[in-house]
Backbone as CSV, one residue per row, in Angstrom:
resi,resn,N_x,N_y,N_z,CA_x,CA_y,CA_z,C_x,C_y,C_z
1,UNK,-2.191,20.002,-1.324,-3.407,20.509,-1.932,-4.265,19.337,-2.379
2,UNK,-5.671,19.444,-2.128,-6.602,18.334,-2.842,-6.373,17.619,-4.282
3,UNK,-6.423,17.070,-4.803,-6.469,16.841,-6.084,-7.604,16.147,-6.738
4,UNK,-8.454,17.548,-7.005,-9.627,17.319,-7.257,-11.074,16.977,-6.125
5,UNK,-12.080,16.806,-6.815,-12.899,16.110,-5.634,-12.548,14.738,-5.429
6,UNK,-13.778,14.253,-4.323,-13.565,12.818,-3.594,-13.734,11.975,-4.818
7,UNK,-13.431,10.874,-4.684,-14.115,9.928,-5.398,-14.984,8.780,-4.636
8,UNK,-15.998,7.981,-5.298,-16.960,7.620,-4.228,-17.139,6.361,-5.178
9,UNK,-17.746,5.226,-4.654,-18.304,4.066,-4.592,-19.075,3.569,-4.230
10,UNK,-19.874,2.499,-4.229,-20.699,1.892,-3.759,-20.128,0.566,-4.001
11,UNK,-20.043,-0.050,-2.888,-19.289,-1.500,-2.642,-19.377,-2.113,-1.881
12,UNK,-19.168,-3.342,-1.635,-18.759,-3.882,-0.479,-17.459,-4.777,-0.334
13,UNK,-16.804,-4.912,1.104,-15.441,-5.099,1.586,-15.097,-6.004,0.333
14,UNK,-15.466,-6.939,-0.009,-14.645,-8.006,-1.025,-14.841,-7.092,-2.343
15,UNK,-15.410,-6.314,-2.878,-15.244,-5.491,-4.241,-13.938,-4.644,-4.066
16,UNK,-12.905,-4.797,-2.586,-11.737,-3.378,-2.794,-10.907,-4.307,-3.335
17,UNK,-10.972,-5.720,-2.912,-10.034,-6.808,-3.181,-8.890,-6.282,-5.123
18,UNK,-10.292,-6.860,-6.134,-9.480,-6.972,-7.263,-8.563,-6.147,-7.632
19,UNK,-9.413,-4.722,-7.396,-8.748,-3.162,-8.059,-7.749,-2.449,-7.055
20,UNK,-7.149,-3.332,-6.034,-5.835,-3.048,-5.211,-5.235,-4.025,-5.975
21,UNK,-5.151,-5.429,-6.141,-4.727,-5.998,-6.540,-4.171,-5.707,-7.727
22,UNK,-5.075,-5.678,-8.970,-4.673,-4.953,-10.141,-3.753,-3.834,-10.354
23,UNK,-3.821,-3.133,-9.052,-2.652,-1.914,-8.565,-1.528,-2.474,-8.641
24,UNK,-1.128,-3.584,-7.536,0.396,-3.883,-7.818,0.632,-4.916,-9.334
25,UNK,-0.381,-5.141,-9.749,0.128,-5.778,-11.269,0.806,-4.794,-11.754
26,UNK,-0.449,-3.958,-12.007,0.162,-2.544,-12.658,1.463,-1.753,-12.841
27,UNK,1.790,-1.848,-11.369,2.484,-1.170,-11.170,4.297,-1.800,-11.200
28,UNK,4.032,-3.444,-10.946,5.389,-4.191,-11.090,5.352,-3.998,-13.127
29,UNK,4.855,-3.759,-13.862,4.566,-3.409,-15.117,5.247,-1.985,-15.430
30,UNK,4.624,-0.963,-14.431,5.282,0.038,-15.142,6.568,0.482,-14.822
31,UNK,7.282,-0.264,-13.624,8.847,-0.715,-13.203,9.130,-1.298,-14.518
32,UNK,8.660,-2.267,-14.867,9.797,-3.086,-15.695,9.529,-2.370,-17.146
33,UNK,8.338,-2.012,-17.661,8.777,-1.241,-18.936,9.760,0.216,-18.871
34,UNK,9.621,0.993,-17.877,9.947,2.245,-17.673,11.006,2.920,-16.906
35,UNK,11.331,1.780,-15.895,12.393,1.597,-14.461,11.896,2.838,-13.732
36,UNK,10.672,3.356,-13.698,10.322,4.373,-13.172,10.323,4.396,-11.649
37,UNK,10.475,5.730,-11.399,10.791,6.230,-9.862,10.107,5.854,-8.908
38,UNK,10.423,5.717,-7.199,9.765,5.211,-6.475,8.102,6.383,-6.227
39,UNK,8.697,8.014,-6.937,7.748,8.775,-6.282,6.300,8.843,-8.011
40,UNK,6.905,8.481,-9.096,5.953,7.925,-9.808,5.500,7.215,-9.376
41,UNK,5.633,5.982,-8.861,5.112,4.765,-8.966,4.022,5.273,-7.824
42,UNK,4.398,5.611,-6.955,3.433,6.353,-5.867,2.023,7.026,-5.986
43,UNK,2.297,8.167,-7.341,1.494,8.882,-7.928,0.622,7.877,-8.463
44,UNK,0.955,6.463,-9.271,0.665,5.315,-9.963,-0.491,4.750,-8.809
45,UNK,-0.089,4.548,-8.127,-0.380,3.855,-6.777,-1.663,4.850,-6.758
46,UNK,-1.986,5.792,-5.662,-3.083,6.635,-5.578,-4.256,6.827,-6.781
47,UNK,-2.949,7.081,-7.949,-4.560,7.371,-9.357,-5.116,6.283,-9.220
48,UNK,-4.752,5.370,-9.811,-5.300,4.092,-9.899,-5.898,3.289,-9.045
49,UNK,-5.726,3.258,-7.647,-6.932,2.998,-6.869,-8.035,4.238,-6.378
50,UNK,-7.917,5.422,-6.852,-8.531,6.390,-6.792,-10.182,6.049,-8.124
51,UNK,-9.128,5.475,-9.292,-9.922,5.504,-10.013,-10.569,4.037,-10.355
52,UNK,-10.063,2.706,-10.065,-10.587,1.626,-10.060,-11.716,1.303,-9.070
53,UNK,-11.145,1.724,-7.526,-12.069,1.810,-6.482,-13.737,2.610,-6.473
54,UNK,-13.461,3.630,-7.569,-14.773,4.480,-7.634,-15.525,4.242,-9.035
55,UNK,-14.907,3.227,-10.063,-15.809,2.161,-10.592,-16.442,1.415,-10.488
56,UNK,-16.062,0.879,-9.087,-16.425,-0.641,-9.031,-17.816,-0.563,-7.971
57,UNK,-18.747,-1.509,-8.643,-20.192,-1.669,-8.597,-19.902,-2.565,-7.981
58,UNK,-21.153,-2.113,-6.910,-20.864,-3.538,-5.369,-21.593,-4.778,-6.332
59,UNK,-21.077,-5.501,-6.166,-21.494,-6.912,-6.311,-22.498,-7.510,-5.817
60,UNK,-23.902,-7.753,-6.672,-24.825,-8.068,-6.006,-24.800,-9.471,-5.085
61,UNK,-24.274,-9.651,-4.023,-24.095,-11.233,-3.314,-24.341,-11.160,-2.259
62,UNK,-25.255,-10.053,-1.870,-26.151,-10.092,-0.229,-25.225,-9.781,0.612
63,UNK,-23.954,-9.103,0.503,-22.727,-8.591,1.553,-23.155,-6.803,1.446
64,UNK,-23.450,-6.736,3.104,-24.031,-5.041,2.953,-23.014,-4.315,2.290
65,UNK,-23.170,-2.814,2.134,-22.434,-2.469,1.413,-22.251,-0.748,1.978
66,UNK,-21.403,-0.177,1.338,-21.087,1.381,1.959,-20.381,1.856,1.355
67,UNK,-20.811,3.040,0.904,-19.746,4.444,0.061,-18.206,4.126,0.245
68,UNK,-17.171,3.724,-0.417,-16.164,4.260,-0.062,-15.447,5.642,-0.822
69,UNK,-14.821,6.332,0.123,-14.571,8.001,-0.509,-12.909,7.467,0.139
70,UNK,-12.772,8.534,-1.668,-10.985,8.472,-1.287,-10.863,9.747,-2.379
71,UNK,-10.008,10.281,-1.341,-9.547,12.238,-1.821,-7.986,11.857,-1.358
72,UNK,-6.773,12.252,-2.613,-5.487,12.807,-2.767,-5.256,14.019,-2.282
73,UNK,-4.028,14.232,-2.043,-3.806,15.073,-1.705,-1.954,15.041,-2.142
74,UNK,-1.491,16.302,-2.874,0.027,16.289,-2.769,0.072,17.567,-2.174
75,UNK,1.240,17.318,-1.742,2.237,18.228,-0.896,2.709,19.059,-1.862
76,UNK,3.102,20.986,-1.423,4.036,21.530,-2.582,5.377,20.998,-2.299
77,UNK,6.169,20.864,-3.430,7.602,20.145,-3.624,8.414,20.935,-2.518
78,UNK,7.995,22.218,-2.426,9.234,22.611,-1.022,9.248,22.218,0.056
79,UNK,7.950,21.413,0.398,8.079,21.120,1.560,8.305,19.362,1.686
80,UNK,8.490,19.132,1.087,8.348,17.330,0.549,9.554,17.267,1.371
81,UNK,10.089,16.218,2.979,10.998,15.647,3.138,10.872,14.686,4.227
82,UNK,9.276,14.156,4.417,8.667,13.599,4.838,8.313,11.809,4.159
83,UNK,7.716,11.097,4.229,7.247,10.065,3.835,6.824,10.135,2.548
84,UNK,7.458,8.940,1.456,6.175,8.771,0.110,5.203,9.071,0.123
85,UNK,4.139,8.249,1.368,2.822,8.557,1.251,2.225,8.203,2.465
86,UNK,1.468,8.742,2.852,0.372,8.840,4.035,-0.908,8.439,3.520
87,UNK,-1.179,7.279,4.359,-2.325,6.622,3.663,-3.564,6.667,5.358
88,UNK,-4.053,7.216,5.002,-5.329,7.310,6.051,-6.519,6.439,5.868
89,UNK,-7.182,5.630,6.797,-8.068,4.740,6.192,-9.030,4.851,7.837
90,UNK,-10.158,5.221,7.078,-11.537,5.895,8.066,-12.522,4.921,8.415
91,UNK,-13.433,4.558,9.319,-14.770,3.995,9.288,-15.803,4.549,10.379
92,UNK,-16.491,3.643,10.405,-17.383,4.520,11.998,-16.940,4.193,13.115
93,UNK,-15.881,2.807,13.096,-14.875,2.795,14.316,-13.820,3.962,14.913
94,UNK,-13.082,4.502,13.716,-12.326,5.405,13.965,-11.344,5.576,12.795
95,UNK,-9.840,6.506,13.003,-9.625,5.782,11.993,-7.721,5.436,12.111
96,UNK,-7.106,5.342,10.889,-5.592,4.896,11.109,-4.849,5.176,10.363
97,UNK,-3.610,5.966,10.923,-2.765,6.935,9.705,-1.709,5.951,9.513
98,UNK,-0.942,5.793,8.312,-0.109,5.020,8.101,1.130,5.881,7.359
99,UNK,2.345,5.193,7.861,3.305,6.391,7.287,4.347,5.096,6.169
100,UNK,4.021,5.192,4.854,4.941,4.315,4.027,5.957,5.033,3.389
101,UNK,7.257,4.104,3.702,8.274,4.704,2.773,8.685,3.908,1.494
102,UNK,8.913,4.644,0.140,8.247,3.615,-0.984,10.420,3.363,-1.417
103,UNK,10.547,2.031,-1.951,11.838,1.703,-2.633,11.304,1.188,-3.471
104,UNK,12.496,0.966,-4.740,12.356,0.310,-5.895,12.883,-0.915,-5.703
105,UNK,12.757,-2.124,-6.145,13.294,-3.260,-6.702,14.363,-3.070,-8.277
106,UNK,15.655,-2.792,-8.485,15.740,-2.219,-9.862,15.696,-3.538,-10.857
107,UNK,14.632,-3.410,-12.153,14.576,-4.320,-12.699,16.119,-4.991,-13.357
108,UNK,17.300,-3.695,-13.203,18.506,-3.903,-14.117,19.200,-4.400,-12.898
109,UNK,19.543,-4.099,-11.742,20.352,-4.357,-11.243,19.804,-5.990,-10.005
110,UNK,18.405,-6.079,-10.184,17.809,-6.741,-9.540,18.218,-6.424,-7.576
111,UNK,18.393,-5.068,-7.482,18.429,-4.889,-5.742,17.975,-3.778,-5.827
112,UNK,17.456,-3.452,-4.602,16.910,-1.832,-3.973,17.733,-1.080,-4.317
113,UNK,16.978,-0.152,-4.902,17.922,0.850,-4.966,18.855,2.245,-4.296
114,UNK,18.452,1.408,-2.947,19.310,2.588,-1.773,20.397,1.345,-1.252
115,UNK,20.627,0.297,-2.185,21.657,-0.723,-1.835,23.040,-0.121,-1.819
116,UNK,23.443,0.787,-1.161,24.977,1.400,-0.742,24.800,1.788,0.388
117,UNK,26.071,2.068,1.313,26.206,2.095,2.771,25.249,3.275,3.300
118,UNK,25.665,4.725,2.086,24.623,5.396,2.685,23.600,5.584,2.386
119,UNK,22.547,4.509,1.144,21.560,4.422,1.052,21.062,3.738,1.913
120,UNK,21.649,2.522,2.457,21.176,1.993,3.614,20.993,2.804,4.497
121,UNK,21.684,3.579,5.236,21.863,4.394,6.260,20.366,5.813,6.308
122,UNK,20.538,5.906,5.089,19.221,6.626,4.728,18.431,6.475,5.144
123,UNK,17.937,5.018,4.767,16.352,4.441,4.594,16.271,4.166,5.926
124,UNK,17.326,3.660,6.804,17.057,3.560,8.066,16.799,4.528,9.081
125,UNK,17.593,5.493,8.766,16.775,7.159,9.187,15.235,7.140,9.172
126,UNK,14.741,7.143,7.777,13.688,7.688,7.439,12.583,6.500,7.843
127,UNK,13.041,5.239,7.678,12.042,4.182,8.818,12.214,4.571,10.100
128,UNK,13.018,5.176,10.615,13.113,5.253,11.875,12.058,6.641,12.650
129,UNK,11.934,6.877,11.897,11.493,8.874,11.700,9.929,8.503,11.575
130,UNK,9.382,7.384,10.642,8.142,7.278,10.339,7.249,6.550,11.292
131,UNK,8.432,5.520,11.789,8.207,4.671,12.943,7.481,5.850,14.270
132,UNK,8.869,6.827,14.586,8.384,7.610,15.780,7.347,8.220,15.260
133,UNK,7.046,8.564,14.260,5.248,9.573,14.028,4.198,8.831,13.982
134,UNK,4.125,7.227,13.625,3.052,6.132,13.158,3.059,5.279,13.698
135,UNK,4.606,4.615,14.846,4.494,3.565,15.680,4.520,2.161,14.900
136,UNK,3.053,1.690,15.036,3.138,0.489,14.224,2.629,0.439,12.950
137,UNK,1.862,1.569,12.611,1.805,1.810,11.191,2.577,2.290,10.993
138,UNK,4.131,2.426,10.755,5.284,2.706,9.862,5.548,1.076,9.134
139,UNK,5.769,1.610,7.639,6.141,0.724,6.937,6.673,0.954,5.507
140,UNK,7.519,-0.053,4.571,8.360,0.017,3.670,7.467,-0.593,2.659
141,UNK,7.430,0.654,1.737,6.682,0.057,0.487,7.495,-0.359,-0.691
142,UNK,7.748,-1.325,-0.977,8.629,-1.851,-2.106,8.117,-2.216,-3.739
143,UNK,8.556,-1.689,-4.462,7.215,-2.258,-5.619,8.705,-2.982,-6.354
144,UNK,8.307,-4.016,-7.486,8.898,-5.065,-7.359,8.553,-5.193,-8.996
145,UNK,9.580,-5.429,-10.308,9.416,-6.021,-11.364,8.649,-6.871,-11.979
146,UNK,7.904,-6.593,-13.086,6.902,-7.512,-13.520,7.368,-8.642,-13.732
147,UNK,8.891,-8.783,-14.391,9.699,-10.307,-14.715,9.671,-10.851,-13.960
148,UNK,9.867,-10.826,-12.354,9.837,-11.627,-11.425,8.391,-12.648,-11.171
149,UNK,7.203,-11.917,-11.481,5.737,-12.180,-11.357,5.008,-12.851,-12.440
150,UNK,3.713,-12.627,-12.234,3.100,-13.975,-13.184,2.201,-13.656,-14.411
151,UNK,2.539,-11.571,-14.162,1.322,-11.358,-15.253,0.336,-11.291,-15.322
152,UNK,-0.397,-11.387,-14.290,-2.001,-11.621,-14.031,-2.661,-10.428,-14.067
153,UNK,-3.623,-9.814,-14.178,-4.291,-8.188,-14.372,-5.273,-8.448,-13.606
154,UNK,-6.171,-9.628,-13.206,-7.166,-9.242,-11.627,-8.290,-8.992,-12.224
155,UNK,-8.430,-8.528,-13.307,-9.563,-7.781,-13.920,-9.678,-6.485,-14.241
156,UNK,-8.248,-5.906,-14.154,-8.068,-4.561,-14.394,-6.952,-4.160,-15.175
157,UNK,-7.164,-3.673,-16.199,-5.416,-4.216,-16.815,-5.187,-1.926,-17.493
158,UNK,-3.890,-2.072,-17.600,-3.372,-1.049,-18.479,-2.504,-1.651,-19.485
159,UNK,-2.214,-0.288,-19.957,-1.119,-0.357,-21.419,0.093,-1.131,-20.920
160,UNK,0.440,-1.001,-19.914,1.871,-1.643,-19.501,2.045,-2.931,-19.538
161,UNK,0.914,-3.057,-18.853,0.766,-4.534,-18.655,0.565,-5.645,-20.093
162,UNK,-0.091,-5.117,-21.233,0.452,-5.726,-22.179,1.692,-6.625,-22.561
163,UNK,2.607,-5.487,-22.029,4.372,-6.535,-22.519,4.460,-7.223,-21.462
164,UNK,3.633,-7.821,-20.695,3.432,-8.770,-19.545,3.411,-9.768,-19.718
165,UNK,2.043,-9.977,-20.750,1.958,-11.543,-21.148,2.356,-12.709,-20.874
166,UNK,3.125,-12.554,-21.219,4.301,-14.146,-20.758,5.242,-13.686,-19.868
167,UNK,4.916,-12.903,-19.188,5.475,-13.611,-17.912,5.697,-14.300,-17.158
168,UNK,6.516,-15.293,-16.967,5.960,-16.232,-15.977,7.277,-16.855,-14.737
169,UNK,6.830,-15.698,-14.124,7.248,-15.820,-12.833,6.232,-16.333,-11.686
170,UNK,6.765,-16.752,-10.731,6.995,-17.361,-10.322,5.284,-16.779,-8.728
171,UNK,6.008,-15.623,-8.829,5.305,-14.765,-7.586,3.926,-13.953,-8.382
172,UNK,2.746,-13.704,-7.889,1.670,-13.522,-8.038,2.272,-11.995,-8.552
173,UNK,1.495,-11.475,-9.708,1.687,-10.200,-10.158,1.125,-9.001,-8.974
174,UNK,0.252,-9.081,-8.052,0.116,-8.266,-6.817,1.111,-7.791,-6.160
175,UNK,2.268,-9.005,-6.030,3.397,-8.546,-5.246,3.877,-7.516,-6.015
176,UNK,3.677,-6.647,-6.983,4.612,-5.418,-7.436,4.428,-4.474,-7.100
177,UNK,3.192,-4.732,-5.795,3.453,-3.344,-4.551,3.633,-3.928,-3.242
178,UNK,3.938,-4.374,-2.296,4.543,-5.219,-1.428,4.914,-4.896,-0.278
179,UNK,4.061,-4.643,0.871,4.343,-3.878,1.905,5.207,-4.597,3.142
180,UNK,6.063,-4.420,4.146,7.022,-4.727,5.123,6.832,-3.882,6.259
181,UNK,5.875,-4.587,7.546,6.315,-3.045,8.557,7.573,-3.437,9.078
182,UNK,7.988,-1.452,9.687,9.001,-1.539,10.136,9.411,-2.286,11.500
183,UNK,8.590,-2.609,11.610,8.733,-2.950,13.398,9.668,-4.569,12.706
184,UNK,9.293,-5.301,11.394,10.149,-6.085,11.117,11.110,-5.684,10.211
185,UNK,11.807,-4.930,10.588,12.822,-4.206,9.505,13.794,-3.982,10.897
186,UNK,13.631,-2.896,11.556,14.023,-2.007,12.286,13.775,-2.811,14.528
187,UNK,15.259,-3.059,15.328,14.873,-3.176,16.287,14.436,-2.176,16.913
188,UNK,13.881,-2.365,18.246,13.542,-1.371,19.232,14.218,-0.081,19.586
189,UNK,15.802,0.101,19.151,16.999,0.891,19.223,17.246,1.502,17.779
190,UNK,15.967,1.177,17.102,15.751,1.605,15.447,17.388,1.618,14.655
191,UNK,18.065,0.099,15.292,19.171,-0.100,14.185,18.423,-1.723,13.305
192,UNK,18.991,-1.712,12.385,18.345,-2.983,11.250,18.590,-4.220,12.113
193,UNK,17.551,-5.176,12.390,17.650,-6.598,12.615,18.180,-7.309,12.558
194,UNK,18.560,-7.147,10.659,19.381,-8.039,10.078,20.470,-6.703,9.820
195,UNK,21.786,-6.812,10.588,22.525,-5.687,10.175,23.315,-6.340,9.051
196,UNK,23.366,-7.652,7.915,23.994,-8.004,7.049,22.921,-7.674,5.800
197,UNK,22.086,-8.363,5.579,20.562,-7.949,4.624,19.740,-6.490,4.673
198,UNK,19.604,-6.497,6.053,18.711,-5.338,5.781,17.241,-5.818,5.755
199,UNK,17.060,-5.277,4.232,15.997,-5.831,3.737,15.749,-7.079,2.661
200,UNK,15.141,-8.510,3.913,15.986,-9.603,3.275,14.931,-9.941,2.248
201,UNK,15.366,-10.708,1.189,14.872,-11.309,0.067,14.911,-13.122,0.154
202,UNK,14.040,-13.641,-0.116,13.728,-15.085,0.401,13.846,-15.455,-1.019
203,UNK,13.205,-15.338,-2.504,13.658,-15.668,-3.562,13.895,-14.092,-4.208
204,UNK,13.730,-14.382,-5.161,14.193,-12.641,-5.835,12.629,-12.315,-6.173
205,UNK,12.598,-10.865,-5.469,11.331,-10.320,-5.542,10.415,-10.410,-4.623
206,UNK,11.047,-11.384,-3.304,9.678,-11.964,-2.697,10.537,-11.307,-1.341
207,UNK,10.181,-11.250,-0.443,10.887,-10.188,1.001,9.968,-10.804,2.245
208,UNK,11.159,-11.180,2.810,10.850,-11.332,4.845,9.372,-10.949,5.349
209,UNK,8.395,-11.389,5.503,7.395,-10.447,6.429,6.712,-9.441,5.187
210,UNK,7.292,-9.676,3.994,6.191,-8.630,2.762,4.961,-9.085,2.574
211,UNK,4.154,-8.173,2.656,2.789,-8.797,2.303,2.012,-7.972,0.642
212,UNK,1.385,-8.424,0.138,0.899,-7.577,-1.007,0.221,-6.577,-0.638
213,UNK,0.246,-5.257,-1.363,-0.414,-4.088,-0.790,-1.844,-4.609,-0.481
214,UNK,-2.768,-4.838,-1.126,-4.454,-5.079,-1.523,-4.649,-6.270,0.056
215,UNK,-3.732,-6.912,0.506,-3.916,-7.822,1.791,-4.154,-6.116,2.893
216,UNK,-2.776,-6.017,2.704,-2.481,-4.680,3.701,-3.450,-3.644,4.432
217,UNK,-4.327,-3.846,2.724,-4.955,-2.180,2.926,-6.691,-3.297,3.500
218,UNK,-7.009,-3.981,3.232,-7.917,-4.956,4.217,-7.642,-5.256,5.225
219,UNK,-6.562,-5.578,5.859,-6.365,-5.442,7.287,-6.505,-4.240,8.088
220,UNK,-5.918,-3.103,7.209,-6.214,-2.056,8.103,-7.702,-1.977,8.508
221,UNK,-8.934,-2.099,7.009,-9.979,-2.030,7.194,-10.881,-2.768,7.925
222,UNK,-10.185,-3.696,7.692,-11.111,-4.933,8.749,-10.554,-5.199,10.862
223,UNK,-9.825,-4.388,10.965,-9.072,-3.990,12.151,-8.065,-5.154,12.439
224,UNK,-7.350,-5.384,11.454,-7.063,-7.334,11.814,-5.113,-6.380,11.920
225,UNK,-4.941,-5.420,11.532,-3.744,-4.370,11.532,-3.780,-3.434,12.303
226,UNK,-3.385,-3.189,13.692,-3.486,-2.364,14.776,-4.557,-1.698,15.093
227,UNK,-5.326,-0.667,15.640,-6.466,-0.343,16.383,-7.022,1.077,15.786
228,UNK,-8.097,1.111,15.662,-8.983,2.349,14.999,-8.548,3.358,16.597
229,UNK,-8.251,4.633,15.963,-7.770,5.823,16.662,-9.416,6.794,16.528
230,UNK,-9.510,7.787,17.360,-10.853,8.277,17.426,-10.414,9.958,17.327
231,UNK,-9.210,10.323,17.921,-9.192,11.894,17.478,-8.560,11.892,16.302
232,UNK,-8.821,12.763,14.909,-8.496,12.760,13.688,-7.637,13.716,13.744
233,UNK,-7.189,14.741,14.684,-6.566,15.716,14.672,-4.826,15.423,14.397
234,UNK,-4.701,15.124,13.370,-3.544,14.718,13.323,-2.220,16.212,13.029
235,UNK,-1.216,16.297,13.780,-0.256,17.564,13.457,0.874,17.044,12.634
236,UNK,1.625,17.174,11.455,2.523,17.117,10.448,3.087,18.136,10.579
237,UNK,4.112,18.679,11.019,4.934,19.793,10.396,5.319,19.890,8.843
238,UNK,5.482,21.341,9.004,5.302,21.638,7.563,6.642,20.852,6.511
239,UNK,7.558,20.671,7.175,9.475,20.098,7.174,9.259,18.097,6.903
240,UNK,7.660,17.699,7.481,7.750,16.631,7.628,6.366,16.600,6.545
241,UNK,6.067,16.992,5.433,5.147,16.784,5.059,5.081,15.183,4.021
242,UNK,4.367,14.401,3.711,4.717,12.926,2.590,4.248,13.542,1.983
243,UNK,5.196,12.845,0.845,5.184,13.484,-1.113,3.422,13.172,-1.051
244,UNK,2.669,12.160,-1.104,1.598,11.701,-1.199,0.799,11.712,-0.235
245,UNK,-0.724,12.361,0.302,-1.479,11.429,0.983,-2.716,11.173,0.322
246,UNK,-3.343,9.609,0.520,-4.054,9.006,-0.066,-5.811,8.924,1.814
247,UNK,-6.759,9.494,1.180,-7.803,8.645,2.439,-8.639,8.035,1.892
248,UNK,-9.145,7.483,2.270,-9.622,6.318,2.086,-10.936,5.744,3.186
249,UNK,-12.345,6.086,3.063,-13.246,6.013,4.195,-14.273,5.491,3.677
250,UNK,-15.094,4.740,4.817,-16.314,3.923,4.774,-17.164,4.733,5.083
251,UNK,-18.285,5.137,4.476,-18.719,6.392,4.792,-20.365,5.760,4.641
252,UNK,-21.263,6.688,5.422,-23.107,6.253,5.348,-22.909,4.746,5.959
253,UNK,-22.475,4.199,6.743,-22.410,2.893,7.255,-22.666,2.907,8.450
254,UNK,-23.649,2.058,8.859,-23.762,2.370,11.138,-22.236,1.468,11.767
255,UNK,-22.069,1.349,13.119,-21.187,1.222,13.410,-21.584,-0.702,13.306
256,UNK,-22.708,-1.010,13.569,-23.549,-2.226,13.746,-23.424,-2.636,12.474
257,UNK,-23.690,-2.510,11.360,-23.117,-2.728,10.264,-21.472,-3.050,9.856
258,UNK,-21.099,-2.282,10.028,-19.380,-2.149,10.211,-18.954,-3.512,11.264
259,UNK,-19.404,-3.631,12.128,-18.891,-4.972,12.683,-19.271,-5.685,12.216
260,UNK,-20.128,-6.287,11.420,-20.734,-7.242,10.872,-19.618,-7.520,9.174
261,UNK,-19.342,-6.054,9.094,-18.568,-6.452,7.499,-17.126,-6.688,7.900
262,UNK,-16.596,-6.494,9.106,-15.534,-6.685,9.421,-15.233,-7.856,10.078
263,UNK,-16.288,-9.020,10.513,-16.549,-10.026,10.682,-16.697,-10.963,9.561
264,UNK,-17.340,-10.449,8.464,-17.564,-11.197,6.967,-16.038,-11.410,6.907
265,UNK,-15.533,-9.627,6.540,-14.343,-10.036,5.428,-12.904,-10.816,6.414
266,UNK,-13.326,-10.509,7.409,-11.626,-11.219,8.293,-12.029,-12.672,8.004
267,UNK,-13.260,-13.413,8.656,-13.232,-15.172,8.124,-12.653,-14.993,6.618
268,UNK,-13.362,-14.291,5.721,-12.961,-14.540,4.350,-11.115,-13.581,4.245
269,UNK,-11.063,-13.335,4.620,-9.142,-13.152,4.159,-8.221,-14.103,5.064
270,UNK,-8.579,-14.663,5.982,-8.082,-15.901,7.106,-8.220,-16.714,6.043
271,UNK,-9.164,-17.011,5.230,-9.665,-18.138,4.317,-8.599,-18.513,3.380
272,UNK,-7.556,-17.208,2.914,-6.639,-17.094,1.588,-5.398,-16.930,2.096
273,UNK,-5.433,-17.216,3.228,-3.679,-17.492,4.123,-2.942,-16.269,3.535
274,UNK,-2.004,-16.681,4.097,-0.578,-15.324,4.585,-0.289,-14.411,3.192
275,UNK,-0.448,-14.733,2.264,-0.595,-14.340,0.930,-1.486,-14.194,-0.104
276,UNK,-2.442,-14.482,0.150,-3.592,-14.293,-0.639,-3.251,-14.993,-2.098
């Protein structure tokens, strides 16, 4: 069901930057005060760029600019056995469904929390499942402890983030939403890569091929992350519905325009290397 009307903006490509960003601060914040669930954090995820994104006043700096509209949507709970969240992202190119499956980092135990044989076994199902509906948009959303990170708020801060302060880790506070596609998770025979790791960790908190959500969700937009699709007709069975879907569209923009901002923002995110 909708949740609520659209929400709308006036922006341009470098104004989505801070208030994604500020998302995974946020959100490695409300892990570590709360140890809250992967399908909160989700809900966390959507409000909050629902509602930062449709604040934010394009920046007067001569970069054209265009509505962005983003409408929620949850699933009723009976039918939830599908993906965290379905994130759809629109322009006048076309557009691109993405199928994420969300894990925790546990701030107590410091590992995922499907770390047992048949939580493993699980998650590899359900990457495998998201993979066949999304291809190369299937991917593992991991959100990740504020202790590990640096505390930073971007310019957007909540209550959580308060007991942040001194943090001082190591990894940029963004990483506490942290995306992995599956295609590097999962081989071609959709068994794990690494059949010892899994899902490997390079320091604690930081993961193989993870990128910060707010990189993620600019690649999709700027086409620099697989190819704008043109029929929207997308079919979900009712058995396969995600707890979450989030869209997300460039809307009142010509297509001549649109190449031009997708030309701006790719030099400028090439500019801030593999991590921003």
């Amino acid at each position: 069901m909708p949740t609520g009307a659209p929400f709308r903006g006036l922006v341009t490509i470098l104004d989505v930057v801070q208030p994604a960003q500020s998302v995974g601060a946020h959100l490695a914040a409300k892990l570590q005060s709360f140890a809250s669930d992967e399908r909160t954090l989700t809900d966390e995820l959507c409000d909050m760029l629902c509602i930062w994104l449709s604040a934010t006043a394009a920046t007067p700096s001569g970069h054209p600019t265009f509505w962005l509209e983003l409408e929620k949507t949850t699933a009723p709970v009976e039918v939830i056995t599908g993906a965290d969240l379905e994130l759809v992202v629109s322009s006048p190119l076309g557009f691109k469904r993405c199928l994420l499956q969300a894990k925790v980092l546990d701030p107590a135990t410091g590992k995922l929390r499907c770390a047992s044989k048949q939580g493993w076994e699980d998650l590899r199902v359900q990457l495998s499942k998201a993979r066949a509906s999304a291809r190369d948009l299937a991917f593992l959303l991991v959100y990740v402890p504020g202790t590990l990170l640096n505390g930073k708020d971007y310019g957007y801060s909540t209550y959580e983030q308060e007991f942040l302060k001194t943090a001082r880790g190591r990894l940029e506070a963004f990483m506490g939403a942290t995306v992995i596609a599956v295609d590097d998770l999962l081989a071609p025979n959709d068994q794990w890569i690494d059949p010892v790791k899994k899902v490997r960790e390079l320091t604690p908190g930081q993961f193989h091929a993870g990128i910060p959500f707010w990189r993620f969700l600019l690649e999709l937009m700027l086409c620099l992350r697989s190819t704008w699709q043109f029929d929207t007709r997308v079919s979900v069975p009712d058995n396969a519905q995600p707890f979450r879907s989030l869209s997300i569209g460039a809307k009142e923009v010509s297509r001549e325009t649109w190449d031009e901002i997708q030309a701006m923002g790719t030099e400028w995110l090439r500019s801030h290397g593999a991590e921003g």
